[in-house]
HTML snippet that shows the backbone in 3Dmol.js (N, CA, C, O; Angstrom):
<script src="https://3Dmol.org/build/3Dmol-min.js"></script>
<div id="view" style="width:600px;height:400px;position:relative"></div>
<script>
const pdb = `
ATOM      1  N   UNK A   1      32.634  26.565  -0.744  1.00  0.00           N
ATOM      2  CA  UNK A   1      31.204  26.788  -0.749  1.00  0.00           C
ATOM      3  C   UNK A   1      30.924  28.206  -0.246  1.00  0.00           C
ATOM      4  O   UNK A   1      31.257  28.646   0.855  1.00  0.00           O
ATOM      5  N   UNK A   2      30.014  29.103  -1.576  1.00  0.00           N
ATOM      6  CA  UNK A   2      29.864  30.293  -0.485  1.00  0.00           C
ATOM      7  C   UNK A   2      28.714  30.379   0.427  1.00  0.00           C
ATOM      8  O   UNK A   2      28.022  29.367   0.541  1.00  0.00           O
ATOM      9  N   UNK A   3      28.387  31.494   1.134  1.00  0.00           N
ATOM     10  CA  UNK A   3      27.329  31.650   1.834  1.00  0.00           C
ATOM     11  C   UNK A   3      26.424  31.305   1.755  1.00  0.00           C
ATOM     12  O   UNK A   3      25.788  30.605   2.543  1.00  0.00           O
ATOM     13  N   UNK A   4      25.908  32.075  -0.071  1.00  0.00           N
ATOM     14  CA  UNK A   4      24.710  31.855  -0.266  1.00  0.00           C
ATOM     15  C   UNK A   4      24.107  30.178  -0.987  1.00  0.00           C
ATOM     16  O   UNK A   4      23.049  29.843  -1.520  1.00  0.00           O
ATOM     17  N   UNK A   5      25.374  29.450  -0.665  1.00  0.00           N
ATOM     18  CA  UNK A   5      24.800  28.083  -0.640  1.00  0.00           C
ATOM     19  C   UNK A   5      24.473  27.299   0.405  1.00  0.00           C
ATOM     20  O   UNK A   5      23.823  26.267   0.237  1.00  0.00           O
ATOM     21  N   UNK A   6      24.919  27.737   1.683  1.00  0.00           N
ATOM     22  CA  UNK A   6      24.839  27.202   2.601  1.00  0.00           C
ATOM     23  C   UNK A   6      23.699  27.916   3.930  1.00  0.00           C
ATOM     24  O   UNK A   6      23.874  29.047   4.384  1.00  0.00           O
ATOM     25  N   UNK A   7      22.822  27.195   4.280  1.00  0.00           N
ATOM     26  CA  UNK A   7      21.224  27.944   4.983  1.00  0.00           C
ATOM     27  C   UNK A   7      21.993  27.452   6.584  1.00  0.00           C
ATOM     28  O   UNK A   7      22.928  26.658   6.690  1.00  0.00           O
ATOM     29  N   UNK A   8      21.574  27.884   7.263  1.00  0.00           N
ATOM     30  CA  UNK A   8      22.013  27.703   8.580  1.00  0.00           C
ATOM     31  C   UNK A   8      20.866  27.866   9.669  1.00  0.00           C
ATOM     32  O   UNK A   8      20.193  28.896   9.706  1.00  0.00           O
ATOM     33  N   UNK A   9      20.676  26.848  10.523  1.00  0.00           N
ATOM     34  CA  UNK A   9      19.228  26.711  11.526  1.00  0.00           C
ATOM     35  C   UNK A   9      19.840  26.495  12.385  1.00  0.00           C
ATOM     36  O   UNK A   9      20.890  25.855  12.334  1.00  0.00           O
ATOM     37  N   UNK A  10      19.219  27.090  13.639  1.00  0.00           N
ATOM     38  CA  UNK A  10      19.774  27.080  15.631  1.00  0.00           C
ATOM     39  C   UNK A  10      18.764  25.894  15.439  1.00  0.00           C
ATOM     40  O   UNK A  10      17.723  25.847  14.784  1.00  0.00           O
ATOM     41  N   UNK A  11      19.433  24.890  16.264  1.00  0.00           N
ATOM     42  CA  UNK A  11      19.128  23.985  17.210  1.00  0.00           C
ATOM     43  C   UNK A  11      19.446  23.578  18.964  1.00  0.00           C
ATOM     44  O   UNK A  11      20.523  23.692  19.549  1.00  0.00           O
ATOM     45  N   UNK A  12      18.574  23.249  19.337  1.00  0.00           N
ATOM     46  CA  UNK A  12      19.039  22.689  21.006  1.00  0.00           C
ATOM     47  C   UNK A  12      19.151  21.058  21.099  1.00  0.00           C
ATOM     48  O   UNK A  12      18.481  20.236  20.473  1.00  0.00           O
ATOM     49  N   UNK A  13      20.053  20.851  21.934  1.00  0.00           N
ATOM     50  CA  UNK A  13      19.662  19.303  22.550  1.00  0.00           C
ATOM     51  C   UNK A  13      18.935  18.934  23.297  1.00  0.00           C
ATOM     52  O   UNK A  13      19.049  19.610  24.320  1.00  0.00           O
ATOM     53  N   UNK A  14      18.044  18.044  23.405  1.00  0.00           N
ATOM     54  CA  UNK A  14      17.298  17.628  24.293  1.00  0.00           C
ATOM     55  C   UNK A  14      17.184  16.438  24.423  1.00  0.00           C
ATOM     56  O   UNK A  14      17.280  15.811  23.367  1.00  0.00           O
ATOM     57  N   UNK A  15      16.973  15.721  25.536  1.00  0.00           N
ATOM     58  CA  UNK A  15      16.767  14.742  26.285  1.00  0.00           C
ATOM     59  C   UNK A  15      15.394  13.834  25.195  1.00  0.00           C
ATOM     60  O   UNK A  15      14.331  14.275  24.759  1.00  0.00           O
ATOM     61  N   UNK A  16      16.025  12.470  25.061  1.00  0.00           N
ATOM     62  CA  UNK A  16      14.780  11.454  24.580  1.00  0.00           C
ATOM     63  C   UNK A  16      13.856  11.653  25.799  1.00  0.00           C
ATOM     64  O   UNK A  16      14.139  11.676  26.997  1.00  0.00           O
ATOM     65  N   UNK A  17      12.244  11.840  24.937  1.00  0.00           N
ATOM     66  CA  UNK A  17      11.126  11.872  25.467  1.00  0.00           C
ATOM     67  C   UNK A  17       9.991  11.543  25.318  1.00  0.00           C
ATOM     68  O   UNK A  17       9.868  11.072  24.187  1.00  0.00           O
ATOM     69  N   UNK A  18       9.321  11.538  25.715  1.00  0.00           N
ATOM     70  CA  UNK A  18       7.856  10.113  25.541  1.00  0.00           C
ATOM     71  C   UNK A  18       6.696  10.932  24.449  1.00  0.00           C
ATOM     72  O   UNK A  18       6.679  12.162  24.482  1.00  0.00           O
ATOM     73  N   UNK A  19       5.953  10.351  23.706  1.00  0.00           N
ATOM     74  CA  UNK A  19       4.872  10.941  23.302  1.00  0.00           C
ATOM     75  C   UNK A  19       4.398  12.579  23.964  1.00  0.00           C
ATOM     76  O   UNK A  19       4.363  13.538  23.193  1.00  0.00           O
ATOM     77  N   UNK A  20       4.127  12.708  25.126  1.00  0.00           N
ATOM     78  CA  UNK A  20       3.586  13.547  25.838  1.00  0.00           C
ATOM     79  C   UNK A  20       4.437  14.996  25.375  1.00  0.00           C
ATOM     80  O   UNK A  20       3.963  15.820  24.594  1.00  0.00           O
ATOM     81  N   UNK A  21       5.932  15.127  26.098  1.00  0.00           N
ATOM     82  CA  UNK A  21       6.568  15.308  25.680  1.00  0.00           C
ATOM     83  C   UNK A  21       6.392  16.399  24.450  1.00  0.00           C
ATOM     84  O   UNK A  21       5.999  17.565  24.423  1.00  0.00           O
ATOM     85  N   UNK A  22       6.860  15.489  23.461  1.00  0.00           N
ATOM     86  CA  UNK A  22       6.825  15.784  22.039  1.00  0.00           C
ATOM     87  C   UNK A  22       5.405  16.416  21.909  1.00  0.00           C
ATOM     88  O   UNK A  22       5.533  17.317  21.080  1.00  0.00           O
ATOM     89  N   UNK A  23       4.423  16.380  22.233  1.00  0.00           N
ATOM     90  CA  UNK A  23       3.466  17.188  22.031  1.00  0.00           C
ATOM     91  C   UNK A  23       3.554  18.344  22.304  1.00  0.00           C
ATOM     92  O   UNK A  23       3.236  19.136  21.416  1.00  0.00           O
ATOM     93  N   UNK A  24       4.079  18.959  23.809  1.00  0.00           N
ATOM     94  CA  UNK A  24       4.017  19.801  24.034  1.00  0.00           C
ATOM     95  C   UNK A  24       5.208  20.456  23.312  1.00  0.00           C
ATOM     96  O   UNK A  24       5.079  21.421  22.559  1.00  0.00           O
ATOM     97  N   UNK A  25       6.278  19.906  23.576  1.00  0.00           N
ATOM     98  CA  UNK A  25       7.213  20.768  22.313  1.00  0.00           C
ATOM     99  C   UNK A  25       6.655  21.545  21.302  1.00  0.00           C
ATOM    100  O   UNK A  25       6.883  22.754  21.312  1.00  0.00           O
ATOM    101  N   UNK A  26       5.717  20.880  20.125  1.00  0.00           N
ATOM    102  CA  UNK A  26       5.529  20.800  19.131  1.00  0.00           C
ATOM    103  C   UNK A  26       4.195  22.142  19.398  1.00  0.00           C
ATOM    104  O   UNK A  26       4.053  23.039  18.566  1.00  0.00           O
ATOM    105  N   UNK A  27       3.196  22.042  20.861  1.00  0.00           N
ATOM    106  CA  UNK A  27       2.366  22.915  21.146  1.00  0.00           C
ATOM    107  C   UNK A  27       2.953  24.558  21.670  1.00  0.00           C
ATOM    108  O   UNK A  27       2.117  25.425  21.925  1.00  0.00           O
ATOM    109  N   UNK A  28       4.575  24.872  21.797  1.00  0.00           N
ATOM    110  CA  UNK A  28       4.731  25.278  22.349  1.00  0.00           C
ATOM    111  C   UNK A  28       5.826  26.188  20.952  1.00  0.00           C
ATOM    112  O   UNK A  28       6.734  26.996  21.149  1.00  0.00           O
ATOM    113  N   UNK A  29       5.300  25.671  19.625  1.00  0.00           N
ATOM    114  CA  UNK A  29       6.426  25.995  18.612  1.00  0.00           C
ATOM    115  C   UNK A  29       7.351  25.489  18.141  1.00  0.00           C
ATOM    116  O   UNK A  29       7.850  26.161  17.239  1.00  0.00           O
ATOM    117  N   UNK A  30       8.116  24.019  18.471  1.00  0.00           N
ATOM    118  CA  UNK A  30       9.226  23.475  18.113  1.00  0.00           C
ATOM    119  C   UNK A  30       8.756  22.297  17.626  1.00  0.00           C
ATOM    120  O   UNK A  30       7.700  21.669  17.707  1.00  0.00           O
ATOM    121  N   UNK A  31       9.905  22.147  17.052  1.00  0.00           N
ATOM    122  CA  UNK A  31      10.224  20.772  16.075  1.00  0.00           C
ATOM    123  C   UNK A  31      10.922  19.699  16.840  1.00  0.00           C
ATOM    124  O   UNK A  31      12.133  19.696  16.621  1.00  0.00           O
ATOM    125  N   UNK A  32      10.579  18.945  17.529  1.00  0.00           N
ATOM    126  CA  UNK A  32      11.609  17.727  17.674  1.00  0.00           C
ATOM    127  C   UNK A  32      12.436  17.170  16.226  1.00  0.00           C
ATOM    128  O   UNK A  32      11.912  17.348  15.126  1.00  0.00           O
ATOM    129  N   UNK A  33      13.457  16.648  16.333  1.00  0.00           N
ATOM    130  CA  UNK A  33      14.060  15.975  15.506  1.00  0.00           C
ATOM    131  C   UNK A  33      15.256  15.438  15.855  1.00  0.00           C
ATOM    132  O   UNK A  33      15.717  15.778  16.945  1.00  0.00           O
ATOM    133  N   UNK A  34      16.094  14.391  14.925  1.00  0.00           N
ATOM    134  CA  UNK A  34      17.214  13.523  14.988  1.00  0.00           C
ATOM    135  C   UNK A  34      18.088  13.053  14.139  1.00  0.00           C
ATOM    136  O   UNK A  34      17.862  12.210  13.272  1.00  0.00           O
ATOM    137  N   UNK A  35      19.144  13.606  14.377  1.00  0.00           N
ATOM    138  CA  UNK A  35      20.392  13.225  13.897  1.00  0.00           C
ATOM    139  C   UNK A  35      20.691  12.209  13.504  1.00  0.00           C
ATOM    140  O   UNK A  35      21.139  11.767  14.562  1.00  0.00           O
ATOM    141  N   UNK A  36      20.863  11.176  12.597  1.00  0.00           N
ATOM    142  CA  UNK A  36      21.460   9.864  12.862  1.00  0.00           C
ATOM    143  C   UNK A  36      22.591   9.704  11.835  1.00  0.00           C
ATOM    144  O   UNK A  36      22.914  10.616  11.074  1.00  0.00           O
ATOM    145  N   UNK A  37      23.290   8.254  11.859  1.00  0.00           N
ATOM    146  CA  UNK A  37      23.805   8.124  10.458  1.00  0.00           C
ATOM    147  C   UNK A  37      25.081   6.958  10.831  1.00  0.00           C
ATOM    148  O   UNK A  37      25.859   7.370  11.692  1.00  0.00           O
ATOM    149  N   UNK A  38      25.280   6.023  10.463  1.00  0.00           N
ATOM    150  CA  UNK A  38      25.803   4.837  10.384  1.00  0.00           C
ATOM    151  C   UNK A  38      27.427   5.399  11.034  1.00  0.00           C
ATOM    152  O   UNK A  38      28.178   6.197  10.473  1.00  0.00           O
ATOM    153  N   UNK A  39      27.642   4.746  12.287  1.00  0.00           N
ATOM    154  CA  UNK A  39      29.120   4.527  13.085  1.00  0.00           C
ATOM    155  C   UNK A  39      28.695   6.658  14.080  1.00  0.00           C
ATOM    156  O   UNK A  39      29.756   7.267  14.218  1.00  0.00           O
ATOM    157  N   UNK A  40      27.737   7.277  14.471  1.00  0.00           N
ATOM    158  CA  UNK A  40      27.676   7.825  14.335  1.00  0.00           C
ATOM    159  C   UNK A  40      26.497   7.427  15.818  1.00  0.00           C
ATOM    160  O   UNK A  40      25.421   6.890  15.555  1.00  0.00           O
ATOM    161  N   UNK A  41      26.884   7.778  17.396  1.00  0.00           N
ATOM    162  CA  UNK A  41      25.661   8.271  18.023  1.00  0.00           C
ATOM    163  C   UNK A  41      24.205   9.098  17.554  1.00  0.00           C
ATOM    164  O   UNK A  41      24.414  10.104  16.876  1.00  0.00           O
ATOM    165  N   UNK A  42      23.101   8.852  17.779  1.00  0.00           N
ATOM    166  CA  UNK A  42      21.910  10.021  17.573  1.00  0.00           C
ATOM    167  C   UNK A  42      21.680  10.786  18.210  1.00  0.00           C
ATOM    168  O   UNK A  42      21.398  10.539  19.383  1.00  0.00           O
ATOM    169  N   UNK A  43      21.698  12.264  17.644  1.00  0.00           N
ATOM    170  CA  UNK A  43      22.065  13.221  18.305  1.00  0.00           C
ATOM    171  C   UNK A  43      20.053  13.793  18.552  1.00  0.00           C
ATOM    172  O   UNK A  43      19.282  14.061  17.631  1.00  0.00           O
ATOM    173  N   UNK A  44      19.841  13.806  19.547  1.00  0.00           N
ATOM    174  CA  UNK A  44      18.378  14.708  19.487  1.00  0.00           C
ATOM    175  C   UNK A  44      18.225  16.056  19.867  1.00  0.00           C
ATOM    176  O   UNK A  44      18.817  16.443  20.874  1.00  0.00           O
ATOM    177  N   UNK A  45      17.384  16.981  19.090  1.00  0.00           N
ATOM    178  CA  UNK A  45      17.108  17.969  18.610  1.00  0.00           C
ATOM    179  C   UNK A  45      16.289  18.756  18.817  1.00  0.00           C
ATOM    180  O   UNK A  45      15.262  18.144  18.522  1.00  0.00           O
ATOM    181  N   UNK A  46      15.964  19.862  19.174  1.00  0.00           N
ATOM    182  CA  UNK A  46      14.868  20.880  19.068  1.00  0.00           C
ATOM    183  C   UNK A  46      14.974  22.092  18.078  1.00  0.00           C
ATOM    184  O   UNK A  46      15.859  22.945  18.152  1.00  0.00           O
ATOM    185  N   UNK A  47      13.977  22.072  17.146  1.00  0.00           N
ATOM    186  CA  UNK A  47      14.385  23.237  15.987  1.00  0.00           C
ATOM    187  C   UNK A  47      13.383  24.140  16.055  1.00  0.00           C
ATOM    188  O   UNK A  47      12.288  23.580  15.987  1.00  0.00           O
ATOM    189  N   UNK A  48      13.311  25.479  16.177  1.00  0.00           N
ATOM    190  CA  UNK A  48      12.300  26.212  16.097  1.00  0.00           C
ATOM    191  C   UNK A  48      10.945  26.081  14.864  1.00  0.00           C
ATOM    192  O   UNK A  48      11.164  26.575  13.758  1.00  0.00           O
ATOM    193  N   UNK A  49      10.130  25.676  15.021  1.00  0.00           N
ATOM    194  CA  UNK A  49       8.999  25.713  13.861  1.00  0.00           C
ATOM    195  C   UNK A  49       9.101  26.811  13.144  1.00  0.00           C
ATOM    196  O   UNK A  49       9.263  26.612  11.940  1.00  0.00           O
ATOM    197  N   UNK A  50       9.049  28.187  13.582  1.00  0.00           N
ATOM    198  CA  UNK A  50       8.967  29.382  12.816  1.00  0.00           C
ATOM    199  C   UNK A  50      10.531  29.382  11.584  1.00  0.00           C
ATOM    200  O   UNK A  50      10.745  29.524  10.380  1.00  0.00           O
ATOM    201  N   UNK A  51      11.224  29.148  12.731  1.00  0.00           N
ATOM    202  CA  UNK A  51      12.227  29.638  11.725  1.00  0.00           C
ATOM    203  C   UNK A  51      12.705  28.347  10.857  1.00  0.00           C
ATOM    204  O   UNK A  51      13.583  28.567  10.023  1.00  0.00           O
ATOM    205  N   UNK A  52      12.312  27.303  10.952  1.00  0.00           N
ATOM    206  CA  UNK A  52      12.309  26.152   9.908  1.00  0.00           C
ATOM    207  C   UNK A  52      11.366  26.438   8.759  1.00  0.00           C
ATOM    208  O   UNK A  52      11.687  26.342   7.574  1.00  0.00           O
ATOM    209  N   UNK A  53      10.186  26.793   9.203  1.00  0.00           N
ATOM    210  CA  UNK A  53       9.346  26.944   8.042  1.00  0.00           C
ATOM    211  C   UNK A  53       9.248  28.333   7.186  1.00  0.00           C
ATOM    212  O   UNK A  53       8.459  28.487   6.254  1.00  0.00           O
ATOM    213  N   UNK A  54      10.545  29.718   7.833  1.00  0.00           N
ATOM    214  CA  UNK A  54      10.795  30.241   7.180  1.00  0.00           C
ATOM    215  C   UNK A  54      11.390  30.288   5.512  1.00  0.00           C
ATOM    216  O   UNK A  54      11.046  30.756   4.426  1.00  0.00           O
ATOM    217  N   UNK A  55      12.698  29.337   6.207  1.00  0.00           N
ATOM    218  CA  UNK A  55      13.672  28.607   5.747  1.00  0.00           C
ATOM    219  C   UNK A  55      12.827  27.778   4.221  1.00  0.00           C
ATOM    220  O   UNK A  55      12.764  28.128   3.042  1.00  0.00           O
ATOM    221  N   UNK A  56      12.300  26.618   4.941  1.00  0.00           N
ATOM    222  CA  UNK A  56      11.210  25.625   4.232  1.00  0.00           C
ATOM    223  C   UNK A  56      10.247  26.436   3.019  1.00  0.00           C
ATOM    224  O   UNK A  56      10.145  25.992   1.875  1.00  0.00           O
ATOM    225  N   UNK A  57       9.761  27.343   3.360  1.00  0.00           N
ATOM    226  CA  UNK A  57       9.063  28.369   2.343  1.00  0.00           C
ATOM    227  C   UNK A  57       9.629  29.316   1.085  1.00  0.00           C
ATOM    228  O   UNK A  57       9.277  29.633  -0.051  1.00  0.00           O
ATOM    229  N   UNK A  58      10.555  29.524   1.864  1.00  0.00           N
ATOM    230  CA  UNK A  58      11.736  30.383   0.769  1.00  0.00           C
ATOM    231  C   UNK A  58      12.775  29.007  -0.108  1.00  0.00           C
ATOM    232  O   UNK A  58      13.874  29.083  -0.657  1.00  0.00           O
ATOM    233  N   UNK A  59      12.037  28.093   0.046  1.00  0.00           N
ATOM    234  CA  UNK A  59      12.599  27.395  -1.187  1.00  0.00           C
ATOM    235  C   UNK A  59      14.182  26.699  -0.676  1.00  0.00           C
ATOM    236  O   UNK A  59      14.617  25.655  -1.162  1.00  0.00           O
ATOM    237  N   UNK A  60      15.112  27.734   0.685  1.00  0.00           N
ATOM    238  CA  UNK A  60      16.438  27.539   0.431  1.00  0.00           C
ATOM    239  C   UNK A  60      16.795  25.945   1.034  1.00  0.00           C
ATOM    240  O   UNK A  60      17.864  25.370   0.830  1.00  0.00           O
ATOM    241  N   UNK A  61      15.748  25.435   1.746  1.00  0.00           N
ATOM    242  CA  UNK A  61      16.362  23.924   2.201  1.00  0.00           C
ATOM    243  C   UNK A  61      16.421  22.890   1.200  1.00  0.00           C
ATOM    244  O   UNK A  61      17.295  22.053   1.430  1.00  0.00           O
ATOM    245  N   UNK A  62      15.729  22.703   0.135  1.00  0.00           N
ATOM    246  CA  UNK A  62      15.674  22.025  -1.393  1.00  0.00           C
ATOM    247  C   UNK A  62      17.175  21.686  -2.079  1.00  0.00           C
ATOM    248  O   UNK A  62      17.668  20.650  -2.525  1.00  0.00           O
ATOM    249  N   UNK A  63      17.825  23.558  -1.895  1.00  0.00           N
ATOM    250  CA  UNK A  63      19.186  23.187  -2.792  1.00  0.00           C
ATOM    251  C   UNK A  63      20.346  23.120  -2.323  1.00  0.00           C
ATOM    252  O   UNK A  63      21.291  22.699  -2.991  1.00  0.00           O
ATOM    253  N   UNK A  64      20.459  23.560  -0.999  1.00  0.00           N
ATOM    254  CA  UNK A  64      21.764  24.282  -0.386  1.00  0.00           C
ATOM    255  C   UNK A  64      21.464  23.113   0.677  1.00  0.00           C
ATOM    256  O   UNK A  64      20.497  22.372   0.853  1.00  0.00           O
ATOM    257  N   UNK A  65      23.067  23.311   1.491  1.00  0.00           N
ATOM    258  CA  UNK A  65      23.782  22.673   2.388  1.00  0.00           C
ATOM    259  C   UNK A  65      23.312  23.206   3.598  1.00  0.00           C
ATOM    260  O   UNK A  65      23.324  24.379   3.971  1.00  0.00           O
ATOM    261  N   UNK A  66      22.714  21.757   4.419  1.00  0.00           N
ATOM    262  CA  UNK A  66      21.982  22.825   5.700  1.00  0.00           C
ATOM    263  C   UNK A  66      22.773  23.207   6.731  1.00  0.00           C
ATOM    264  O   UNK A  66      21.904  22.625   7.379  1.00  0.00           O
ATOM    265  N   UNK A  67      23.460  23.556   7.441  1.00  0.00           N
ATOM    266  CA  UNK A  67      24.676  24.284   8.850  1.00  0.00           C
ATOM    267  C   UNK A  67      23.668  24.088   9.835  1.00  0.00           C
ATOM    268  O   UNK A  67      22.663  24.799   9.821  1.00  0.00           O
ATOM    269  N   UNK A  68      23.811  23.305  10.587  1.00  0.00           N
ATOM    270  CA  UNK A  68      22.677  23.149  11.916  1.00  0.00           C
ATOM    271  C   UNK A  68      24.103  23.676  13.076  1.00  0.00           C
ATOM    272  O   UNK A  68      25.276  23.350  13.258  1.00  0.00           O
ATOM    273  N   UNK A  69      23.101  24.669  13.650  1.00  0.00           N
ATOM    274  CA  UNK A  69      24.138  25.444  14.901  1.00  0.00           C
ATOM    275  C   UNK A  69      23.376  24.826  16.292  1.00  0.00           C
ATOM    276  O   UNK A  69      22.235  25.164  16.607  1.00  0.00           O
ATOM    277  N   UNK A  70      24.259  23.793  17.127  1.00  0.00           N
ATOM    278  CA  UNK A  70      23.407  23.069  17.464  1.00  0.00           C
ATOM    279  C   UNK A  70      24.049  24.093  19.121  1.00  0.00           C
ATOM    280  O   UNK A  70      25.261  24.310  19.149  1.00  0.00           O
ATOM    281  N   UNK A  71      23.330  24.532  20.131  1.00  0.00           N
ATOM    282  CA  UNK A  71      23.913  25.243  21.399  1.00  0.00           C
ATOM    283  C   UNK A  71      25.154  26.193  21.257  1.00  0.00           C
ATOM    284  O   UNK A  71      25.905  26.550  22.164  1.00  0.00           O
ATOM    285  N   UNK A  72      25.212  26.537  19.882  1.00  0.00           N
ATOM    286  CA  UNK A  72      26.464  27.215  19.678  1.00  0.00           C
ATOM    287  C   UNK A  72      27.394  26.608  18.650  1.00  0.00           C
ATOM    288  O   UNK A  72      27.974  27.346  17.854  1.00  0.00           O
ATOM    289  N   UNK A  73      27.504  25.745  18.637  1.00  0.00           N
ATOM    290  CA  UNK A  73      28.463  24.679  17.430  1.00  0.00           C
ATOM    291  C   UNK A  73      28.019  24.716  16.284  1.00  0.00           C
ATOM    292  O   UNK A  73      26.806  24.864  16.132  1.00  0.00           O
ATOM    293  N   UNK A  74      28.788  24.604  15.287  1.00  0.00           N
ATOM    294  CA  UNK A  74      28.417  23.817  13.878  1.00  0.00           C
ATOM    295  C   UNK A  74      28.599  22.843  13.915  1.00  0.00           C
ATOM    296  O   UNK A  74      28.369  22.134  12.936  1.00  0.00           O
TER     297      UNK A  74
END
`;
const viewer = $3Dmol.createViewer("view");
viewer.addModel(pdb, "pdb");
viewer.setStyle({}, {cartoon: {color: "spectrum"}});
viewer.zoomTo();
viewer.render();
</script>
């Protein structure tokens, strides 16, 4: 797979959190979100709004393979 198939977004981990929470995340620029997927812990998430909806606008999350760099990792 080359590069230009594959889009790549920074993520953080964060701690499950209540309504409240998630508001302010979300007031403060970020995306909560979650990982899941059968035999597989859920991993939770903070994604930058800006640079998701960069991403999201330019069309490239539709076709390509997303690389979530989650604290440093792929």
């Amino acid at each position: 797979m080359t590069q230009q198939e594959m889009v790549t977004i920074n993520a953080e981990l964060r701690d499950v959190a209540k309504t409240k929470t998630m508001y302010s995340l979300r007031k403060k620029g970020y995306i909560p979100a979650v990982i899941y997927g059968k035999g597989h812990d859920n991993v939770n998430l903070t994604l930058s709004s800006k640079e998701f909806m960069k991403q999201y606008k330019s069309g490239s999350l539709s076709a390509h393979v997303i690389e979530l760099n989650i604290s440093g990792k792929k």
